[in-house]
KEMAR-588579 format. One record per residue (C-alpha): residue number from 1; z, x, y. Coordinates in steps of 0.2 Angstrom, whole numbers, plus 5000, padded with zeros to 4 digits. Layout:
N
+-----+------+------+------+
| num |   pz |   px |   py |
+-----+------+------+------+
| NUM |    Z |    X |    Y |
...
+-----+------+------+------+
This chain:
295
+-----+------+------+------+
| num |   pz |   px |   py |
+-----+------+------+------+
|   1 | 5000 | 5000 | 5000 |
|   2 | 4995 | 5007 | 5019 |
|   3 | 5013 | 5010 | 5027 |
|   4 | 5002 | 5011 | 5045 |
|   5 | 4994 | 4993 | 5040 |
|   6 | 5009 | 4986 | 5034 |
|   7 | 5019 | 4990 | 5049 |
|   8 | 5005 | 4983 | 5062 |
|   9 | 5007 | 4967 | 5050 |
|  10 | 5026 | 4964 | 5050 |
|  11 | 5026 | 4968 | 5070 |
|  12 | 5011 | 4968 | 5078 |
|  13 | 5008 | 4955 | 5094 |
|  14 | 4993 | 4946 | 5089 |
|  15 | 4985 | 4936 | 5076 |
|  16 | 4975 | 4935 | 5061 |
|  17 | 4958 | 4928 | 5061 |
|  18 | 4953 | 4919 | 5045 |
|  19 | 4934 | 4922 | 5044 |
|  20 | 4936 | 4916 | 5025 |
|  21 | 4924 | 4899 | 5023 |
|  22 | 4917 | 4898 | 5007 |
|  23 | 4904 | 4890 | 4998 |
|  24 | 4911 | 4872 | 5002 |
|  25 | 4917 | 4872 | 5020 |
|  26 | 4901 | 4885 | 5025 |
|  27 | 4889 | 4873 | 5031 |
|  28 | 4902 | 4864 | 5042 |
|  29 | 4905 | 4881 | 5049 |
|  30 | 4885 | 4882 | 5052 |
|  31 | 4884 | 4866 | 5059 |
|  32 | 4899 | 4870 | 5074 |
|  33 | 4890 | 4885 | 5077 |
|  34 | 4875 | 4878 | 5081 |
|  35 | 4863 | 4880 | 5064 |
|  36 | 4859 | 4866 | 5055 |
|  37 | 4856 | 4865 | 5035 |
|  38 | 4836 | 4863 | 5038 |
|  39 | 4839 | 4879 | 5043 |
|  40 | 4842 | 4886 | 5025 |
|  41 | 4835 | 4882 | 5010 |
|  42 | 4847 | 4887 | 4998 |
|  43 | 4861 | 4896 | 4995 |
|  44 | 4857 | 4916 | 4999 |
|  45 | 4849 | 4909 | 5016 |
|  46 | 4865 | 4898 | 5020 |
|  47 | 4876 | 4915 | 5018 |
|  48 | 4865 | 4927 | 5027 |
|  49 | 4866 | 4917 | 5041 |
|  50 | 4886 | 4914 | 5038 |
|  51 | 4885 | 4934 | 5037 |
|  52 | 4876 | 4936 | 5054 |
|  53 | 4891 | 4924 | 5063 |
|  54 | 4904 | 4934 | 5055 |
|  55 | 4897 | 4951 | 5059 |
|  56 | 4893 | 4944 | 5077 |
|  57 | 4912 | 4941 | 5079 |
|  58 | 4918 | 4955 | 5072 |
|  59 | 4906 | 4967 | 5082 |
|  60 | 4910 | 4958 | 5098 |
|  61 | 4921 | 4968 | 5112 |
|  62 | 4932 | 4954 | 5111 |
|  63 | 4935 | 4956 | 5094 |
|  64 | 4949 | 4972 | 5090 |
|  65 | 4967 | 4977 | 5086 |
|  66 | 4975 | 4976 | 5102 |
|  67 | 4975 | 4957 | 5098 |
|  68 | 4970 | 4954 | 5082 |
|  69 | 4983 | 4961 | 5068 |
|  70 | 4971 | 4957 | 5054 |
|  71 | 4954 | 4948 | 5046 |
|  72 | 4954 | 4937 | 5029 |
|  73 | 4936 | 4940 | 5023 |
|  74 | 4926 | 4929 | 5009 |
|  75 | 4923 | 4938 | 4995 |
|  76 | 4904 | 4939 | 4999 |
|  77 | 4909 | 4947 | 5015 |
|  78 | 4920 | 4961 | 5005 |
|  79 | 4906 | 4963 | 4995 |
|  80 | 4892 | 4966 | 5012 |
|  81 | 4893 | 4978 | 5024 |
|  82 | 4894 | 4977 | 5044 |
|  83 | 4885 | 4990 | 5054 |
|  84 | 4880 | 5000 | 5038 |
|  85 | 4900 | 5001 | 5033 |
|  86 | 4908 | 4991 | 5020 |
|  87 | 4918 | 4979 | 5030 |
|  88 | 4935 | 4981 | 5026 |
|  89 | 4932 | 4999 | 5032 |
|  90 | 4924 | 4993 | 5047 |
|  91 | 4936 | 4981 | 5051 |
|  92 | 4950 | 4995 | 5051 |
|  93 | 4943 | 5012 | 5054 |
|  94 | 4932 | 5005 | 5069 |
|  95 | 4943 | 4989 | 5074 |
|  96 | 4962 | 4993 | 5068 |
|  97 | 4960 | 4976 | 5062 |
|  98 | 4969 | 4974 | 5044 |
|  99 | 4959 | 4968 | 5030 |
| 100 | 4962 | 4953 | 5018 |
| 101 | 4952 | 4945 | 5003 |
| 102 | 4953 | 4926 | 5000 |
| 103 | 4955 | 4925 | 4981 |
| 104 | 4957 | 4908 | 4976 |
| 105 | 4941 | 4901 | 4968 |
| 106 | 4945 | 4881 | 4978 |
| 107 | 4956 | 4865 | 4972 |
| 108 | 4958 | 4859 | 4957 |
| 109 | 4959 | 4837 | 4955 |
| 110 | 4974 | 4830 | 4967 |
| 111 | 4990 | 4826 | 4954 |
| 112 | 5007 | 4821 | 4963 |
| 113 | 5001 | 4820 | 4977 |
| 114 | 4994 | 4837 | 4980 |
| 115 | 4977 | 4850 | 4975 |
| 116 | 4983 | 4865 | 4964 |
| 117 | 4970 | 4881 | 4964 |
| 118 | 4958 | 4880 | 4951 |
| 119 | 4962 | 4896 | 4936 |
| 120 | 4959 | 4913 | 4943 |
| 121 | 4954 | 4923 | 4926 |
| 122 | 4944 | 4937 | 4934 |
| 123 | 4957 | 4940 | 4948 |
| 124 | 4965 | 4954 | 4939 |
| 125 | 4947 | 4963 | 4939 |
| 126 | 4943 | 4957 | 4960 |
| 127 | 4960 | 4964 | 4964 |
| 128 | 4955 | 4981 | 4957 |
| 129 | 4939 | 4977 | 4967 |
| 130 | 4945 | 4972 | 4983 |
| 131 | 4959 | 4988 | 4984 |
| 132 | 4945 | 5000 | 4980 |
| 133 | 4937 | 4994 | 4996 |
| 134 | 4952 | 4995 | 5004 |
| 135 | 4959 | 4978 | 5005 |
| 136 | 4976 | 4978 | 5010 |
| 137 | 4981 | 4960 | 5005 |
| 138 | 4975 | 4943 | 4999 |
| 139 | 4976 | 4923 | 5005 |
| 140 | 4977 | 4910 | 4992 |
| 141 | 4977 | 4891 | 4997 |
| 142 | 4984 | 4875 | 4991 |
| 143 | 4986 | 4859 | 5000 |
| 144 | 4999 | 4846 | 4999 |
| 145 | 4996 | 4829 | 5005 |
| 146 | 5014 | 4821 | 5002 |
| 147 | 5031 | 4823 | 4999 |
| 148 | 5030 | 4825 | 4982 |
| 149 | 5044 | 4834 | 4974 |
| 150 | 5035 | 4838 | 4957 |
| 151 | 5018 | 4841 | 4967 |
| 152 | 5026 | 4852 | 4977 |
| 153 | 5036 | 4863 | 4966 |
| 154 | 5021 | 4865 | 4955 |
| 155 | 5011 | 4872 | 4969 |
| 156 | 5023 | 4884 | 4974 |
| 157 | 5028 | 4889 | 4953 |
| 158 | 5008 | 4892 | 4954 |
| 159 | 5006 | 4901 | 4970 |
| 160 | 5024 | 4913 | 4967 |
| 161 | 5015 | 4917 | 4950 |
| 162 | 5001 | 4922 | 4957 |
| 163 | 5007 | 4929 | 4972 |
| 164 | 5016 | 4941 | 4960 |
| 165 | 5003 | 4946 | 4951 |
| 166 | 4994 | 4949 | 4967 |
| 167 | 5009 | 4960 | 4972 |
| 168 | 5010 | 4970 | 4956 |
| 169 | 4990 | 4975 | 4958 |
| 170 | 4997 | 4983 | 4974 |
| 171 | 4992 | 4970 | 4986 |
| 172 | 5001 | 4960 | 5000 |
| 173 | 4999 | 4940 | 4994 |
| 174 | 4998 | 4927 | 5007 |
| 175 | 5005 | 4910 | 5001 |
| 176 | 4994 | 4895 | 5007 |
| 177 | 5002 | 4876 | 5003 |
| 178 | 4994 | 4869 | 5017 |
| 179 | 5002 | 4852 | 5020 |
| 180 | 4987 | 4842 | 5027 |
| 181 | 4993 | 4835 | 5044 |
| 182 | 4986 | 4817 | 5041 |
| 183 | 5002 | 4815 | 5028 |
| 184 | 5013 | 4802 | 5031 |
| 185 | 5027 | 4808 | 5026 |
| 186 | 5022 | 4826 | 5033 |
| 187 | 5042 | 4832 | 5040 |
| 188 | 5046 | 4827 | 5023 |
| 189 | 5035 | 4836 | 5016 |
| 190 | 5040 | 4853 | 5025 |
| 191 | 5056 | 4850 | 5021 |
| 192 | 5053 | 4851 | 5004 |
| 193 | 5043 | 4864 | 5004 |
| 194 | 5054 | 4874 | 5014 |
| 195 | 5069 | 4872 | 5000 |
| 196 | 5058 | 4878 | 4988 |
| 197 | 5052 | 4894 | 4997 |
| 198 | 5070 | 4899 | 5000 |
| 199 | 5075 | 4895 | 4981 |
| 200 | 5060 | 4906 | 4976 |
| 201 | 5062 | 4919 | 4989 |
| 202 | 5080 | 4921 | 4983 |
| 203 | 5074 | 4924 | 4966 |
| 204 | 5060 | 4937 | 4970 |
| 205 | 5061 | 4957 | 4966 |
| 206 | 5069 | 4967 | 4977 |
| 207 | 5055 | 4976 | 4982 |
| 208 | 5043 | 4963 | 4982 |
| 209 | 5033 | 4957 | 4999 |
| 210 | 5024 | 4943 | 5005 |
| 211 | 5016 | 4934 | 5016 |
| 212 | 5016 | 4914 | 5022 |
| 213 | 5001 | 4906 | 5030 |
| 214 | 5009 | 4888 | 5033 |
| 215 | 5004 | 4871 | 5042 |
| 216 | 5010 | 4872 | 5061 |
| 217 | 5026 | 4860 | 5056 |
| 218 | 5032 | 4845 | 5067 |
| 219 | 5050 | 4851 | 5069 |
| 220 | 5049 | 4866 | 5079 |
| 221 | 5054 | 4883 | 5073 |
| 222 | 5058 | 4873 | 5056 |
| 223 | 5050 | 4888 | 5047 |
| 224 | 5066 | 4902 | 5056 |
| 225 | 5075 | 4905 | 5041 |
| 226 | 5059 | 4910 | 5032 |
| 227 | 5050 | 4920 | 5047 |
| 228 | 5069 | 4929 | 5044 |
| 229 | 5069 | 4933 | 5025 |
| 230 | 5069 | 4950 | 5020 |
| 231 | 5054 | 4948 | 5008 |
| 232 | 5044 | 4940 | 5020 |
| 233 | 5032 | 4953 | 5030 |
| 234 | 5026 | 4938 | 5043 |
| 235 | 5025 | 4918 | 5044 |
| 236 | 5006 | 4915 | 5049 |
| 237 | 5001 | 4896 | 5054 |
| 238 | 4985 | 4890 | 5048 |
| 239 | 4976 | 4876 | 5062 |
| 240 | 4973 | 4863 | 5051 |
| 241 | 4961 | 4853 | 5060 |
| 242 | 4971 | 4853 | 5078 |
| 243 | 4961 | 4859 | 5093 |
| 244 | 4965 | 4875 | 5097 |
| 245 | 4974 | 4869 | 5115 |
| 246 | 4985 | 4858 | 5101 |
| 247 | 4986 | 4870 | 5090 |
| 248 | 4991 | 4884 | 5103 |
| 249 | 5002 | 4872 | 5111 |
| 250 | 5014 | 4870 | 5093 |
| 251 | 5011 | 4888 | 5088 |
| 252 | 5020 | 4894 | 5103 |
| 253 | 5035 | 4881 | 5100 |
| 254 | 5040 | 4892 | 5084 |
| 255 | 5048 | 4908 | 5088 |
| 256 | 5043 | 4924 | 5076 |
| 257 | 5028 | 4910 | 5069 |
| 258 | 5009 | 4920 | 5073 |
| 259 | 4991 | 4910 | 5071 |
| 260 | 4979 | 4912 | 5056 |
| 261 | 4964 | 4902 | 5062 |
| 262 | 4950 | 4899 | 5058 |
| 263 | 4939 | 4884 | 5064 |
| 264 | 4950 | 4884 | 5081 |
| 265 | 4945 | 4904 | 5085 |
| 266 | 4926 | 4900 | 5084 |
| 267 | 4926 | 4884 | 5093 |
| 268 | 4916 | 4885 | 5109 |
| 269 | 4906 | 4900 | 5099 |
| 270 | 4886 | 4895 | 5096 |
| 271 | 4873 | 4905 | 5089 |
| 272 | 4862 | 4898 | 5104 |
| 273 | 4876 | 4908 | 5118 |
| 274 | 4870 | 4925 | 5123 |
| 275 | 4880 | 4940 | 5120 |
| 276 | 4887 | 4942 | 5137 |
| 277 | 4892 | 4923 | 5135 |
| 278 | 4897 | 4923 | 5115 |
| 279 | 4909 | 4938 | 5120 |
| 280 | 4916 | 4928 | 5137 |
| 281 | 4921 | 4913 | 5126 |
| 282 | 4926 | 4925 | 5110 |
| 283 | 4937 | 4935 | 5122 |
| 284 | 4946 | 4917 | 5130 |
| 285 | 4950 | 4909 | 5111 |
| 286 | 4957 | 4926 | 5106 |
| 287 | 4968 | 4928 | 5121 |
| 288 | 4975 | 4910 | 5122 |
| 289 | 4978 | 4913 | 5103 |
| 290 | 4985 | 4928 | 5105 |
| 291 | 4996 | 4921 | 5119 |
| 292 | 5005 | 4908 | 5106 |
| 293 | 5008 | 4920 | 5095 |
| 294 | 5016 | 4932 | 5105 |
| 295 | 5032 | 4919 | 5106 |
+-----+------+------+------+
């Protein structure tokens, strides 16, 4: 594990950028950023041109480690290369940006009230993968749409399994259950989920670190006693389908609590914009997001 990256992670004042769509959320990525799916004709085409956004974004003066802690890639971006570098080195020997690998392969079919991951049986081989490239950690995501006791404590058995196995490969996991924010009984939900963090944080080796990438919750700062646990490196909010002025506006209500967005730092970004106004509106998202994390 990099000591440099891990400590620019733990206590760095910025964000993470989840540049991470996959094959299912891509085309509604395209379509925000201004190219419709008659612009592609199949699959290779739609990724290329996903490619081209990403790279646009992470090439961009706006885009660096003075703000920006670290970058969740696909695994097709790992896999490519930015400016004739692989792009986890890119993102850290030319951007001091920290590099992370989404792993999980989507949900499996909702049960008790929330979506496990669908089996993982390559992983151990893309974890020897993605640290040869130089990936310091991984995101993994679940989503939770009620307060579900049994739903919720089989997603967090499944992502603390994993998550260790993740850890034991020499990796930093990040553990998604994203509780969607249409639930009704959302607070409960968090509730919940946060008691069965802290019994399973308890129960961790002492050496063993992780990461939390969490739903902006609706009690603020509900999430302290976790942000405060010795085996968590950082609590990182996903924005869940708030705007990013919403978003923002509940990150910074939650001390310690830093942003991992995705749709909500490329909103306002088109591929029609030219560069001097692609960077401008880059360079605004990053610092307002930048600015609710630094709480």
């Amino acid at each position: 594990m990099n000591t440099e990256q891990l400590n620019k992670i733990a206590t760095g004042k910025g964000f993470i950028a989840a540049l991470d769509q996959s094959g299912g959320s891509t085309p509604k990525a395209l379509k925000l950023y201004g190219i419709e799916e008659s612009a592609y004709k199949n699959d290779a085409e739609m990724f290329d041109l996903v490619h081209a956004m990403r790279t646009r974004i992470v090439t961009s003066k706006a885009f660096d480690g003075r703000r920006i802690l670290g970058a969740i890639l696909f695994e097709a971006t790992m896999d490519r290369q930015i400016d004739g570098v692989d792009a986890a080195t890119y993102l850290w020997e030319r951007k001091q940006v920290v590099p992370f690998l989404k792993v999980d392969k989507g949900l499996a079919a909702a049960a008790d009230g929330v979506q496990l991951m669908k089996p993982m049986p390559e992983l151990d081989a893309l974890l020897a993968r993605a640290k040869a490239k130089g990936i310091f950690g991984t995101k993994m995501r679940s989503v939770i749409d009620a307060a579900n006791e049994k739903g919720i404590a089989a997603v967090l058995d499944q992502q603390f399994a994993v998550g260790q196995q993740i850890f034991n490969a020499g990796l930093v996991p990040i553990i998604e259950p994203e509780v969607s924010i249409g639930a009704a009984d959302k607070k409960e939900a968090e509730a919940l989920l946060k008691k069965g963090f802290i019994e399973r944080l308890n129960a961790l080796p002492a050496d063993t670190k992780v990461m939390l990438k969490l739903t902006i919750p609706d009690v603020d700062g509900f999430y302290n006693e976790l942000v405060a646990h010795p085996k968590v490196v950082r609590v990182v909010a996903l924005s869940g389908g708030y705007s990013r002025d919403d978003a923002n506006a509940r990150l910074a209500r939650n001390p310690g609590v830093i942003a991992s967005f995705s749709r909500a730092l490329t909103e306002g970004l088109s591929a029609q914009q030219s560069d001097a106004d692609f960077d401008a509106a880059l360079d605004t998202a990053t610092e307002a997001i930048h600015r609710a994390s630094s709480n």
